[in-house]
N, C-alpha and C positions, 0 to 999 in steps of 0.2 A: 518432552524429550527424554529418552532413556540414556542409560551411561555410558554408550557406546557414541551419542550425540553430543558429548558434553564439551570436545573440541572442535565440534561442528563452525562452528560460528568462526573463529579463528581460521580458517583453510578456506572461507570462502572470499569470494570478493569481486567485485562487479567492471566490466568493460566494457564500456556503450552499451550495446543489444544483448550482452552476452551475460551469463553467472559462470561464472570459473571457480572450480572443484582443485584446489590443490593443482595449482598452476595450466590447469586442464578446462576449454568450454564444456559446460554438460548439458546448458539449456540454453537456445536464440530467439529471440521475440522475430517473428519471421514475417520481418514486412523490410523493403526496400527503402525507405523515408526513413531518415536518420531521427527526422523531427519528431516524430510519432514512435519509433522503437527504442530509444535512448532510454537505457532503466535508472528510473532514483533509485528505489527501495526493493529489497527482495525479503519476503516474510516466509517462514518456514515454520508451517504449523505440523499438526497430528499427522503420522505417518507420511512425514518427508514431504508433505503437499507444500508448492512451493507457489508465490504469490508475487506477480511481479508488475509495480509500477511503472508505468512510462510516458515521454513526453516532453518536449522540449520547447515548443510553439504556441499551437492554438490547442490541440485536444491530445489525447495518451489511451493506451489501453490499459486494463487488467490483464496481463498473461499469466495463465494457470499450467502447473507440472509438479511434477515429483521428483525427488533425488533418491537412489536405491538406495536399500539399505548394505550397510559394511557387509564386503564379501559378495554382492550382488551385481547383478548388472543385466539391463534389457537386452534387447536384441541388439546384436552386434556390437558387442560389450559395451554398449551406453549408461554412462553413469548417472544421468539423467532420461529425462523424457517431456516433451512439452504437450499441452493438452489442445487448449482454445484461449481465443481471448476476447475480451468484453470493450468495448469502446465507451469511452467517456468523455464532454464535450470540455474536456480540460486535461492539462497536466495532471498525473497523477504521482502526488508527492506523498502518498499515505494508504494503505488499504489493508484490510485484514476481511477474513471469513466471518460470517455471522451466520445464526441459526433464526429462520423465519416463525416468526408465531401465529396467534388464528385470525389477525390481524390481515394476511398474506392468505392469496390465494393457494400459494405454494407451504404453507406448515409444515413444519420441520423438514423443510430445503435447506440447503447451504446456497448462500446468497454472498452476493461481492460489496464490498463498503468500501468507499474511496473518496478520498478528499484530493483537492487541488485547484490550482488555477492558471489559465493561459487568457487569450484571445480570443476564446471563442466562449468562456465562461470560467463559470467557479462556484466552489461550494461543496456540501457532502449528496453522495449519491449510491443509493442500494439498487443492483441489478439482482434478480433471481427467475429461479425458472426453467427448463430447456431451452433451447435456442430457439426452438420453435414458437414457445410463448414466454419468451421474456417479459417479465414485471420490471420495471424500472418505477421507481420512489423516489423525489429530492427531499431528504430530510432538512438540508441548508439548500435554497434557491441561490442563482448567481445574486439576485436582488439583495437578496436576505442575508447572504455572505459578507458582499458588498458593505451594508448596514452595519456590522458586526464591524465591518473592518474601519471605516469612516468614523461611525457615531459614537459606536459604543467605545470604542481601543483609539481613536483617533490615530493610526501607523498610516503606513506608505506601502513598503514593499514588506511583504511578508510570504512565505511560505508554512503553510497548515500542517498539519502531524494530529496522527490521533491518538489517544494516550486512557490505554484502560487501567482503570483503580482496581479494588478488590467489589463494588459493587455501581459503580458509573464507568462511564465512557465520557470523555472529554476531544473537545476541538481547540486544540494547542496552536498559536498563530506564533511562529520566530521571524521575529526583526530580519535579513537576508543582508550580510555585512556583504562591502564592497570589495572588489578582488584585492584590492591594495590588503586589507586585513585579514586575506587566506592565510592560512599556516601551509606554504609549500613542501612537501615532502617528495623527491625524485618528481616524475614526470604526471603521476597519479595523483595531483596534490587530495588530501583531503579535505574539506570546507566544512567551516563550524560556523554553527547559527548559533543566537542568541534569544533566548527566550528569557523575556522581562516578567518577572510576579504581575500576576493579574491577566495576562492575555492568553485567559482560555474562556472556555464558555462549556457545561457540562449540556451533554445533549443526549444523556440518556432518557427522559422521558419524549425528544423527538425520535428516538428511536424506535420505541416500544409504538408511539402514536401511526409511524411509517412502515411497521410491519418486523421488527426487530424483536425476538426474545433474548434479551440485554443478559437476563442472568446465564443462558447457556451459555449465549455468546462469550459471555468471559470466561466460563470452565472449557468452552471448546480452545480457546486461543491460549489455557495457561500452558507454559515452557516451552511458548513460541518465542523462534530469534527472528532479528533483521540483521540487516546488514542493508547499508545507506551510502548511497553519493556522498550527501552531508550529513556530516557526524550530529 
């Protein structure tokens, strides 16, 4: 982010399907199904590209766009713009941009990285490609997720987050507290999760193994913000 980004994160904030720019929509996940457009998380990487989690049910998209920069604005003074989006057989409670290696058919594509879970599955999942030849990679299987979540961590209800170091990437699993233990704030409450020591799992070598170049990938994604449902 540059220094004109640096209040960025502060003026945003999310409403069902929508990102709100300073009390204003600038991007909608454009689908009718409350269940599937409902945004957790919005990532704001390199030049304003904007990453959007969704999902409420059984499955979520990735929806991609950009916010203009200060003093800018698309057609018809849009302070945003929304792109495309990618379907994942889960909630999408986590995703960020990664950089493909030769592992990938696609080498040095930008590719979509998403973690979550619903009804219809769960686990981590790399999309890349054009639309037309989409690569899809499960770096974590719903099976395998599963396992992680039962045997290894023995939890219940959890929701996943991904969480980059200065040379790994981690699969962060929070405990999902019960509404009684929201901290309500106006009508928007904000919801905090809990994340116990020990309930991660580094998955940077299934990365690199599924077609991930891990070291761009983290130079591509540093003075990236989010802004989250749950804090």
């Amino acid at each position: 982010m540059n220094e004109m980004d640096e209040n960025l994160k502060d003026r945003l904030t999310i409403d069902e399907n929508k990102l709100i720019l300073d009390g204003e929509p600038i991007i909608e996940v454009p689908d009718k199904n409350s269940q599937t457009s409902s945004i957790h998380i919005a990532r704001i990487g390199k030049s304003r590209q904007v990453y959007l989690g969704t999902g409420t049910c059984c499955d979520g998209f990735v929806a991609t766009g950009a916010i203009a920069d200060e003093g800018r604005e698309y057609r018809k003074g849009e302070k945003g713009t929304f792109h495309q989006t990618y379907s994942f057989p889960f909630n999408v409670y986590d995703t960020i941009p990664v950089i493909m290696n030769e592992k990938s058919k696609h080498t040095g594509y930008l590719g979509i990285l998403a973690t979550g879970s619903g009804c219809s599955g769960a686990g981590v999942r790399v999309i890349t490609g054009p639309s037309y030849e989409r690569e899809i990679t499960d770096i974590v299987s719903t099976n395998h997720y599963e396992d992680l979540r039962k045997t290894e961590f023995d939890i219940t209800s959890v929701l996943p987050k991904l969480r980059i170091e200065e040379n790994e990437i981690y699969l962060d699993f929070h405990t999902i507290l019960t509404e009684k233990d929201f901290t309500k704030v106006g009508d928007d409450s904000p919801k905090t999760l809990s994340h116990m020591p020990g309930l991660s799992k580094d998955i940077t070598s299934w990365l690199i193994m599924g077609g991930v170049d891990v070291a761009k990938t983290i130079e591509h994604n540093k003075g990236s913000i989010e802004i989250r449902r749950y804090a």
